[in-house]
N, C-alpha and C positions, 0 to 999 in steps of 0.2 A: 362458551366453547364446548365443545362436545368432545370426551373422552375415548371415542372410537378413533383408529389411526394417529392414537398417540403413542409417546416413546417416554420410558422414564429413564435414567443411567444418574447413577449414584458413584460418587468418589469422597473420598476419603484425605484432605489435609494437611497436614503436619501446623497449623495455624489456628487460634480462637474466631469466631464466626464472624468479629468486626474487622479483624484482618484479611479474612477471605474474602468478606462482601468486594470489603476495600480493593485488590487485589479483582474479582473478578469483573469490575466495574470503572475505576480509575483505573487500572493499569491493563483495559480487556487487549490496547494494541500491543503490547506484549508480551501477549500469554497467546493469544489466538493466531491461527497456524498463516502463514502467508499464503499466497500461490489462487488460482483462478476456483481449485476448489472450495477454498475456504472464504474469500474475499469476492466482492461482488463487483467491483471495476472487474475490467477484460483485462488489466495485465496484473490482477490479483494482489500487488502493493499497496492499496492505498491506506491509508490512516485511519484507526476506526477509536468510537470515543463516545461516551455517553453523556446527553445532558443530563446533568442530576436529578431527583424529582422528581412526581409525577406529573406528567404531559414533557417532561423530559423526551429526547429522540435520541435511540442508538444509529449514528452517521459513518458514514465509509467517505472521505476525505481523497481525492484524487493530486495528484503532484502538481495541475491544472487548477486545481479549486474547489472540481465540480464536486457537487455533494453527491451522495446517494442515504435515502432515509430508509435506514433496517428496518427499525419500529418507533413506537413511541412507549413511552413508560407508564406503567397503568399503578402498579404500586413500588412504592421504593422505601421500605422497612429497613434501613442500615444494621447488617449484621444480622436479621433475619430473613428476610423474603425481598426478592424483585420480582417482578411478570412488568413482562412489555410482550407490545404486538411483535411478531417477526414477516417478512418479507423478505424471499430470495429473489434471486435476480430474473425469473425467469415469471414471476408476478405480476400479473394488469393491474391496472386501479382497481380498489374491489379487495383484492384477493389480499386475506394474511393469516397467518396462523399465531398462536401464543407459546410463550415460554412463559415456565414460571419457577425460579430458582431460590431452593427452602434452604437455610446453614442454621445448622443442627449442633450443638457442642457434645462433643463428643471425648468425654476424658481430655483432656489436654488439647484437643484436634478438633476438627468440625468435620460433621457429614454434610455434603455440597450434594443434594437432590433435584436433580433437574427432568422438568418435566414439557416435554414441546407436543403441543394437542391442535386441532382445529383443521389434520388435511383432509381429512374426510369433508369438507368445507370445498375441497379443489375435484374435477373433474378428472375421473378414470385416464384420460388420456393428458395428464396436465404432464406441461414438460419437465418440472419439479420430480415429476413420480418417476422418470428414466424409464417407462416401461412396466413398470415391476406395481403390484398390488399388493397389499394383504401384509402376512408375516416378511414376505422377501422385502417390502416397500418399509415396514415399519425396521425394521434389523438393520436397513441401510440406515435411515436416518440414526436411530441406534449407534452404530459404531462411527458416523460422524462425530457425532456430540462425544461420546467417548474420548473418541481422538482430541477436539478438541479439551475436552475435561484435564485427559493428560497432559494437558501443555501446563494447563490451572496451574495443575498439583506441582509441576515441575518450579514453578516461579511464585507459587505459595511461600 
């Protein structure tokens, strides 16, 4: 994956790096934010859940059944590194980009580095981009992850 039209957003903690992995991975439909923004069904509820392992799948879980497959798990280092593919909802077959998420100990805490790369991979007019190219395209996605980070940290 190529490092152009990536985002990196770093957070900070209060937990050692087996308990954040843990936390950002087992318990990600708790920590990650509800609503159509953040969640890939159209009424932004559904259940989200990683299979463990690599070739594992992060899944969005519908009150219906239906699955939706985020990504699949490419490493799964417990307590230090994940990377899975990612896939938003506005994604054809084909198209995905990577996460890959580093926990770092940090004094008593863990630094949780996340790194989402690969849109450069999607076409100027993709409907993922809203419009927006370059610094404004990457900043958005940026304070997404953010957002989400802060939920982490809060259920850390």
């Amino acid at each position: 994956m190529s490092q152009t039209d990536s985002i990196k957003v770093t957070m900070r903690v209060e937990v050692d790096p087996e308990t954040a992995f843990e936390v950002f991975t087992r318990e990600i439909d708790a920590w990650w934010r509800r609503g159509p923004r953040f969640r890939f069904g159209e009424s932004g509820d559904g259940h989200l859940r990683f299979e463990p392992g690599v070739g594992g799948r992060l899944l969005e879980e519908q009150e219906d059944g239906q699955l939706y497959e985020i990504g699949r798990v490419r490493v799964w280092e417990p307590g230090e590194r994940l990377v899975f593919s990612f896939r938003a909802r506005a994604f054809t077959d084909g198209e995905e980009t990577e996460v890959e998420v580093v926990f770092e100990a940090e004094d008593a805490a863990t630094r949780v580095t996340l790194v989402h790369r690969g849109w450069d991979s999607l076409p100027k007019d993709h409907p993922a981009r809203h419009g927006l190219e370059g610094p404004a395209f990457t900043s958005m996605i940026g304070l997404w992850w953010a957002d989400l980070l802060r939920s982490l940290r809060a259920k850390a």
